[in-house]
matplotlib code that plots the C-alpha trace (Angstrom):
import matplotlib.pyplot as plt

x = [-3.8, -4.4, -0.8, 0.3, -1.8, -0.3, 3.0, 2.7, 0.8, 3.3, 6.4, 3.6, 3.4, 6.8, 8.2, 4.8, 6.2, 9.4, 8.4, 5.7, 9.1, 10.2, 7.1, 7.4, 10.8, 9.7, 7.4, 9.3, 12.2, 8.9, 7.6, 11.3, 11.8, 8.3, 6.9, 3.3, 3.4, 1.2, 4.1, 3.8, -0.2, 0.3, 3.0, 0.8, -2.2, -0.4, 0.7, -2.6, -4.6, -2.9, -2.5, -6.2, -7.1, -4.1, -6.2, -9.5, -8.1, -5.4, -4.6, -6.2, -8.8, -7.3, -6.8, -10.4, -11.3, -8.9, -8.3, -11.7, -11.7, -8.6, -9.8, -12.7, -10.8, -7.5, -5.1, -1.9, 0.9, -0.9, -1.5, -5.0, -3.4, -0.4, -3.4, -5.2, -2.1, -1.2, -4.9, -5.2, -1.9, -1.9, -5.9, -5.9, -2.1, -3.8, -7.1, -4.9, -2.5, -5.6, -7.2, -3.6, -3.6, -6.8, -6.0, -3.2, -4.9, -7.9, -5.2, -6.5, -9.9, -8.7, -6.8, -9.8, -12.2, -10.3, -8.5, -11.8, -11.2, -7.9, -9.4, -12.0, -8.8, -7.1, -9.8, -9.9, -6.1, -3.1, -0.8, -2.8, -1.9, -4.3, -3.8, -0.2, -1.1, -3.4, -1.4, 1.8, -0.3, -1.6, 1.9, 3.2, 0.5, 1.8, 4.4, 2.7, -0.5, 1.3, 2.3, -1.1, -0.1, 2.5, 1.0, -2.0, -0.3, 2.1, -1.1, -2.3, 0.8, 0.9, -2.6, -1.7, 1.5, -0.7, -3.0, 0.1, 1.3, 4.2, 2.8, 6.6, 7.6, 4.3, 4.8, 8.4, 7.5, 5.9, 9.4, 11.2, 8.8, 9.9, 13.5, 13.2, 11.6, 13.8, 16.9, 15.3, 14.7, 18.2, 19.7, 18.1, 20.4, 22.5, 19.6, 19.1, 15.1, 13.1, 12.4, 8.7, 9.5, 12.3, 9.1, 7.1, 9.8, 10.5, 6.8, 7.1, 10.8, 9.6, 6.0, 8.6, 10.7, 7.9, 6.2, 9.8, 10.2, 6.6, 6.5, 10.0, 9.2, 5.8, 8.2, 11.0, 7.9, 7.4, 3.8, 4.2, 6.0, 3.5, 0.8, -2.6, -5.3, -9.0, -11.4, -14.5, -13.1, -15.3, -12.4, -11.3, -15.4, -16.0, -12.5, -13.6, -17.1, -15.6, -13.0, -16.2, -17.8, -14.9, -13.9, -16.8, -17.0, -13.9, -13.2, -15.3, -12.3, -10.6, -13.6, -14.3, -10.5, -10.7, -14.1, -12.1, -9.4, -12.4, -13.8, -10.0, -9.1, -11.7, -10.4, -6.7, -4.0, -2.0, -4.7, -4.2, -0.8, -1.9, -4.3, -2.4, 0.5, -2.0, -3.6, 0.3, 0.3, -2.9, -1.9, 1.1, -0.9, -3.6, -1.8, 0.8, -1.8, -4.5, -2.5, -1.0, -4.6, -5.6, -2.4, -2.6, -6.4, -7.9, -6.2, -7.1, -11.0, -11.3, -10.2, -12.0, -15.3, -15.2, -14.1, -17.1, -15.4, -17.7, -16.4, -12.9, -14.3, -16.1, -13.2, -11.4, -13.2, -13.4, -9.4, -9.2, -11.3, -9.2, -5.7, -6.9, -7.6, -4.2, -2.4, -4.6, -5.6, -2.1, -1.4, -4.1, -3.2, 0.2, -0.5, -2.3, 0.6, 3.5, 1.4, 3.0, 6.5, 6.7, 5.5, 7.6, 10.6, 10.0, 8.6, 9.6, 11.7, 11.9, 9.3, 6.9, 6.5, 4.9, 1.3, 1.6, 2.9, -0.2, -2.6, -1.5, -1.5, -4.8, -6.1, -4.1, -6.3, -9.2, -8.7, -7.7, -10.9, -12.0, -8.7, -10.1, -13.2, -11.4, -9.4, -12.8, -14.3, -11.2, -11.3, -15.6, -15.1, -12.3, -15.4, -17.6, -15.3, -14.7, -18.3, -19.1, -21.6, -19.5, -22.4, -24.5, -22.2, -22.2, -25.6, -23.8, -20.8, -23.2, -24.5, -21.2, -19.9, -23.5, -22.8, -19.3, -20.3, -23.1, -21.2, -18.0, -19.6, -21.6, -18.7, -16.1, -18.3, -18.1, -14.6, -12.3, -10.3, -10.9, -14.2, -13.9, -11.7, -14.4, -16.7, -14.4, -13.9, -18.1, -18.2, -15.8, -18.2, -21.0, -19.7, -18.4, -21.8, -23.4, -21.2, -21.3, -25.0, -25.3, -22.9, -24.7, -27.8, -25.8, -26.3, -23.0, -21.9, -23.1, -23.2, -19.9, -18.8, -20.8, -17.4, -16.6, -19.5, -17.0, -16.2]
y = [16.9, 18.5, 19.4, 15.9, 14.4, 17.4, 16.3, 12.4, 13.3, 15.3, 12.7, 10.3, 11.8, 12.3, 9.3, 8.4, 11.2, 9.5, 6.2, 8.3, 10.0, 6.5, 5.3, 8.4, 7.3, 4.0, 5.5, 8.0, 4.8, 3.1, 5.8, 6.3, 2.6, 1.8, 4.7, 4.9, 2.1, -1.5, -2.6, 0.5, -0.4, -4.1, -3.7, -1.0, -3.2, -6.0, -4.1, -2.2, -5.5, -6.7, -3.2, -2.6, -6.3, -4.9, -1.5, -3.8, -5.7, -4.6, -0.7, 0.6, -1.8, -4.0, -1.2, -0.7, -4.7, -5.8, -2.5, -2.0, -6.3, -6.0, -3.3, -5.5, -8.6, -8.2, -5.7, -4.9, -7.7, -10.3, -14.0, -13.8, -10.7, -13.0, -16.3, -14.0, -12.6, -16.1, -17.0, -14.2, -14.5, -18.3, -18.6, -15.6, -17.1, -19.9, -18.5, -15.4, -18.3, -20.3, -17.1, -15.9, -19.3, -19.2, -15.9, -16.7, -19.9, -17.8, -14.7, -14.5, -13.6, -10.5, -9.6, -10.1, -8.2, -5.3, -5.3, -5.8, -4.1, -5.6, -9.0, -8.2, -7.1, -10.0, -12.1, -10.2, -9.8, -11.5, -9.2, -5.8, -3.3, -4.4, -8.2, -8.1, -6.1, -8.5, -11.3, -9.5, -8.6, -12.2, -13.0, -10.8, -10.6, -14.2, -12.6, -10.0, -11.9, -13.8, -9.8, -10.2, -13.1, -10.9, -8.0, -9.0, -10.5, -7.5, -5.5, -7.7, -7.6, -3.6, -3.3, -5.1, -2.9, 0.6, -1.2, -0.9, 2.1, 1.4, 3.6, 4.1, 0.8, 0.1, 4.2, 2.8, -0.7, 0.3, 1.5, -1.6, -2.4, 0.6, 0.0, -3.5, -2.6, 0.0, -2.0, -4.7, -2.4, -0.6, -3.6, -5.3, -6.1, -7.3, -9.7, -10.6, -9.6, -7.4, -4.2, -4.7, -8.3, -6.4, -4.0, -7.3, -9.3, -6.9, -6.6, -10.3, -9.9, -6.6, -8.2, -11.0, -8.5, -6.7, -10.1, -11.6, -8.2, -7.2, -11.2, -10.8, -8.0, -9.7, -12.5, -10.0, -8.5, -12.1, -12.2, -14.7, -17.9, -20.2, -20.0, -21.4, -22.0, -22.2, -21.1, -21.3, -19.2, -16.4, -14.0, -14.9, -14.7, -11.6, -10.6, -11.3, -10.0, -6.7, -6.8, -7.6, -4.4, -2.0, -3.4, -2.8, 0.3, 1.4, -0.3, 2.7, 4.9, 1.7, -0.1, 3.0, 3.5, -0.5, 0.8, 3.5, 1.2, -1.2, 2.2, 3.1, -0.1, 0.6, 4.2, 5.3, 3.5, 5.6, 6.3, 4.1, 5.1, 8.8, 8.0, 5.7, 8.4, 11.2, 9.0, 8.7, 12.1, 12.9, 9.7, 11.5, 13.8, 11.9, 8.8, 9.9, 12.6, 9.6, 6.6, 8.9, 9.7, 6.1, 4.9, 7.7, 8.2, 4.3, 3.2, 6.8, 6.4, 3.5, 3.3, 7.2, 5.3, 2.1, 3.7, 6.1, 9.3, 11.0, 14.4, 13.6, 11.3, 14.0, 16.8, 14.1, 14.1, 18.2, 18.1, 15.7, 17.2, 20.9, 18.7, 17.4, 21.0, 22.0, 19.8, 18.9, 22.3, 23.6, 20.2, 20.9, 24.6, 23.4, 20.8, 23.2, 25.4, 22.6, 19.3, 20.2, 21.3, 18.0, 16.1, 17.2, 17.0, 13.4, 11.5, 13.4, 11.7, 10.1, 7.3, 9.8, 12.3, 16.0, 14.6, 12.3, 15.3, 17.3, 14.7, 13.6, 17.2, 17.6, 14.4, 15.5, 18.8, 17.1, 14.7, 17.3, 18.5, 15.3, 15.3, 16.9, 15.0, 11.6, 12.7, 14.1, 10.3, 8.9, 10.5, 9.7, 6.1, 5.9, 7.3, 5.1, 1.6, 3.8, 3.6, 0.4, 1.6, 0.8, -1.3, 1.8, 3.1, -0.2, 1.2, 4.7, 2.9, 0.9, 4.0, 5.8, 2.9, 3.0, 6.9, 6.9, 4.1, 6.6, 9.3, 7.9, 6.3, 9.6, 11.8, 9.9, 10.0, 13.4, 14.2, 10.6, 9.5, 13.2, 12.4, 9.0, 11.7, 13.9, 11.3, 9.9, 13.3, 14.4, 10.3, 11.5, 14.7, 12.3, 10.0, 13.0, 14.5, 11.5, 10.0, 13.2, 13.3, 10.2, 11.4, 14.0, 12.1, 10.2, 11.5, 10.6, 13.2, 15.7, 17.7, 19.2, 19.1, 22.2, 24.3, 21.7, 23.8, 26.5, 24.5]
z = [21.4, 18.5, 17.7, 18.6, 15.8, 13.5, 14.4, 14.0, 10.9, 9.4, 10.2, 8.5, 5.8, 5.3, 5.7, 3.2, 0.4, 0.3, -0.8, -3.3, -4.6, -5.2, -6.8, -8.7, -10.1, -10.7, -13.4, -14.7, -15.4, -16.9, -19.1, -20.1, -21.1, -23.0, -23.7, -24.5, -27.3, -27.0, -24.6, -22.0, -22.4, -21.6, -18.7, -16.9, -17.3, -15.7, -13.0, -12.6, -12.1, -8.9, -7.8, -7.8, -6.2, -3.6, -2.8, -3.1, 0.1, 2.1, 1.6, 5.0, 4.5, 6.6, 9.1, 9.4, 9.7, 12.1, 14.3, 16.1, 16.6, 18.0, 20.2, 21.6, 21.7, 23.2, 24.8, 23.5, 24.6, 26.7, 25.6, 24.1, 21.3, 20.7, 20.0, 18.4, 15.9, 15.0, 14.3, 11.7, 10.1, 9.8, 8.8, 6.3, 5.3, 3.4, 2.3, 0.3, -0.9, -1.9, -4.0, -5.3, -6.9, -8.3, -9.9, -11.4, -12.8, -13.8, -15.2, -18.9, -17.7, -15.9, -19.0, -21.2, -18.8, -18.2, -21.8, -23.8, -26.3, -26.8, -27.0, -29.9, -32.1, -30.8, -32.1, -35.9, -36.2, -33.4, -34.8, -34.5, -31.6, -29.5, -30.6, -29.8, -26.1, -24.9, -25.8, -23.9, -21.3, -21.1, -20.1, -18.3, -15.4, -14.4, -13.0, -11.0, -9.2, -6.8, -5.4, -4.3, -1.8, -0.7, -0.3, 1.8, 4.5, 4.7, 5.2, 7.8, 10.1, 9.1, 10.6, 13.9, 14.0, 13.8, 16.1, 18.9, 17.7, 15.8, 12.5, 11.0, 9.9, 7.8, 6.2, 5.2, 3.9, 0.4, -0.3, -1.0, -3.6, -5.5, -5.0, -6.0, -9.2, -10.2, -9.5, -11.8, -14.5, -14.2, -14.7, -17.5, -20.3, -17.8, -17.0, -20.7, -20.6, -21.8, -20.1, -19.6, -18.1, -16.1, -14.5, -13.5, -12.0, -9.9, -8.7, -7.7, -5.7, -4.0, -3.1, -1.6, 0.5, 2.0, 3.0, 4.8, 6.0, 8.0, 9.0, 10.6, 12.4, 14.1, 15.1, 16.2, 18.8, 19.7, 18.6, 16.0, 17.9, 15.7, 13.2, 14.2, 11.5, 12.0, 9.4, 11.9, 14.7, 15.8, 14.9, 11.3, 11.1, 12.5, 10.8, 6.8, 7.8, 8.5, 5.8, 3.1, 4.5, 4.1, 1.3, -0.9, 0.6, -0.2, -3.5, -4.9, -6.1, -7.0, -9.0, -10.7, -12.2, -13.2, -15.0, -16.5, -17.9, -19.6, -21.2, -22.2, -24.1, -27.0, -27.3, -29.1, -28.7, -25.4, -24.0, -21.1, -20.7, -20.3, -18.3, -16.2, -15.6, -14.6, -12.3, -10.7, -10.3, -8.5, -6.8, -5.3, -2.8, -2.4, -1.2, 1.2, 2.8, 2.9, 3.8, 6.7, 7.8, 7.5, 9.7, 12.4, 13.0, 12.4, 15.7, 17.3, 16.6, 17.3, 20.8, 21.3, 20.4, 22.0, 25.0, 24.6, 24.8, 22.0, 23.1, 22.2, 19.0, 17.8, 18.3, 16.6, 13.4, 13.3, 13.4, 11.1, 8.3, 9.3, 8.6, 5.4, 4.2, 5.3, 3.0, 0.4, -0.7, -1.2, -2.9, -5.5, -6.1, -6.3, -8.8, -11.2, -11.7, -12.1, -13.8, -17.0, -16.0, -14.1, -16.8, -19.0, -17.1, -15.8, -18.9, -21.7, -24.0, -27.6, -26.0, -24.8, -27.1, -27.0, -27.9, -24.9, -22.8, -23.7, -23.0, -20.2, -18.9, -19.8, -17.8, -14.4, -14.8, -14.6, -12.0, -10.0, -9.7, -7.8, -5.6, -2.1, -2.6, -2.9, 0.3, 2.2, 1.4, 2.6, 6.1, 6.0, 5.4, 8.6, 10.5, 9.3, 10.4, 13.8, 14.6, 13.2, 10.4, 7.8, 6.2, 5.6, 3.1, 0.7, -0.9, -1.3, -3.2, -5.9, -6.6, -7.0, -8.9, -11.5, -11.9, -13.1, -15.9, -17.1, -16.8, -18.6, -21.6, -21.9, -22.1, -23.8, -26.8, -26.8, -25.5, -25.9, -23.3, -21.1, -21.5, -18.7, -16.4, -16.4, -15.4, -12.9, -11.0, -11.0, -9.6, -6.6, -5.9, -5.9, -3.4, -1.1, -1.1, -0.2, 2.4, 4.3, 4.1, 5.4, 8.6, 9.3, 9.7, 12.6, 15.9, 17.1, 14.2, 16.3, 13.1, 14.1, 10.1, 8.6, 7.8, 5.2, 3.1, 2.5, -0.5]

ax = plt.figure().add_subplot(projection="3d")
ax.plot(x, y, z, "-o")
ax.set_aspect("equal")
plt.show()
């Protein structure tokens, strides 16, 4: 058993590196294009504020709220899964089209809130730095909320395709997004647009493509004949109920980089940019090792628990945990010794100078620190969903969430823009150290997770 989930794991992850490799490109084309200038700080602000509502709401989130429902409700194939499919596609459908329109209506708040500081130059001077990025950012964020539509029904029809064990074709999807958006950005001037309007475009088509796509393929497995919606069915209920609890408690990671990107806006001008790419980086490793982990072993403990095989569950999360290690580690010693040979190969150019190099360098070495946590809280909050206690962790997230503020405004007074890494990666720690306290205290746990003290 074990070396099956090593195996599926590894073609996971795999097939999960690729489209990272992608993504990868996609920002080195970016960083190539703008630079680190008030355009580069706009465009990645656009594109950071649906990314992070994405993560908020459908990056294994779903996984965790519709798996274990589908579990209890409905066995794979028969009529009630097909009902029950076209109920959640058709009911959440219109409530994501309902918000996605609201946010773009409501789209210069989000540029305001998370580009403060932006706004109070804006207000003293239109055409300062930070005046002429909120205004571009103000515009060019139209273009990439409705990915959130998009991107949250893909997510959906992902999670009922892990649920039945088809785990490749939602690894693969996140490619076309990347391949649409650097196709758009290629091809620019023969467009006649600007390259950051080029990036944001293609955010919209590739949302598009991966929405046709993952819909296609339900209908394609004959579980989408119709749509059916009904807002007071016991499933959507029990559906968004689930989805409000994993989302808070995973939105930790992702709230605290939106807080980060608040603090970041009243410091230099870059240093969102650097920020932004050394969060790619650390992204790299911790994304196609987590989002293979939350594919493979969601489905997997889920059906060990409600079937109440607690042997197997708990062997589960003890080969889990030992996996994580396997790849992570090596990905973090790894990291150390290449950040800033990579850097410099990827995004050094006339755009992103040898001062942008550096401190983007710096930042990847200290959110490295926070890497094997972020994965170890990953793997803890799949547990958590599995045994239907996600709901205790909510209170471990504020707290999380209240820490990194403290600790972000303390140390960027002190040390700039490193100082909000710094209290990004101690928030991580914090988080890891309390999630697994809180584990241990379960007795289905049966306190099988001791080695991870080696750390």
């Amino acid at each position: 058993m074990q070396l099956n989930l090593f195996k599926t794991s590894l073609w996971l992850m795999i097939v999960t590196i690729s489209s990272k490799v992608l993504g990868l490109f996609r920002d080195v084309f970016v960083a190539r294009a703008l630079g680190s200038g008030y355009q580069a700080d706009a465009c990645i602000l656009a594109l950071n504020i649906p990314l992070i509502l994405r993560r908020l709401f459908t990056d294994g989130v779903f996984n965790q709220a519709v798996v274990p429902i589908l579990n209890h409700n409905s066995s794979n194939f028969n009529k009630d899964f097909e009902s029950n499919v076209s109920l959640l596609i058709g009911t959440f459908g219109l409530f994501f089209l309902i918000a996605s329109t609201l946010f773009i209506l409501l789209s210069n708040i989000f540029v305001i809130f998370m580009g403060i500081g932006w706004f109070k130059e804006y207000l003293n001077d239109p055409y300062s730095t930070g005046g002429l990025s909120y205004v571009l950012a103000s515009h060019l964020i139209k273009y990439t909320l409705p990915y959130l539509f998009f991107i949250s029904l893909a997510g959906l029809s992902c999670s009922i395709l892990n649920f039945l064990g088809k785990y490749y074709f939602p690894a693969i999807l996140p490619m076309i997004l990347n391949i649409v958006i650097l196709l758009f950005l290629y091809n620019y001037s023969y467009l006649g647009i600007e390259k950051e309007l080029a990036v944001v475009i293609g955010v919209f088509f590739g949302g598009l493509c991966q929405f046709f796509m993952s819909i296609v393929y339900l209908y394609k497995l004959n579980l989408l004949k119709y749509l059916k919606i009904d807002f007071k069915h016991p499933l959507f209920r029990k559906t968004c109920k689930n989805l409000y609890y994993a989302s808070l408690s995973n939105s930790v990671i992702i709230i605290n980089v939106l807080i980060s990107t608040i603090i970041l806006s009243f410091l230099k001008t870059g240093s969102i940019s650097w920020f932004y790419y050394s969060q790619r980086l650390i992204d790299f490793p911790q994304s196609f090792i987590g989002m293979a982990f939350s594919l493979l072993f969601v489905p997997i403990f889920s059906k060990k628990f409600s079937a109440l095989e607690l042997k197997d569950f708990n062997k589960l999360i003890l080969q889990s945990f030992k996996v994580i290690q396997i790849f992570g580690i090596p990905a973090i010693i790894g990291l150390v010794y290449l950040a800033k040979p990579i850097i410099i190969l990827l995004f050094y150019s006339n755009e992103f100078n040898k001062v942008d190099v550096d401190n983007t360098v710096n930042a990847t070495y200290v959110l490295l620190a926070s890497l094997i946590f972020i994965l170890f809280c990953k793997n803890l909050m799949i547990i958590f969903a599995a045994i239907n206690k996600i709901k205790s962790t909510i209170k471990i997230g504020y707290l999380t969430i209240f820490m990194n503020i403290i600790l972000s405004l303390s140390f960027s007074s002190f040390f700039g823009f490193l100082g909000v890494c710094f209290g990004l990666a101690l928030s991580s720690l914090i988080q890891f150290s309390l999630l697994f306290n809180k584990l241990k205290r379960l007795k289905k746990s049966m306190l099988i997770l001791n080695f991870i003290y080696f750390l």
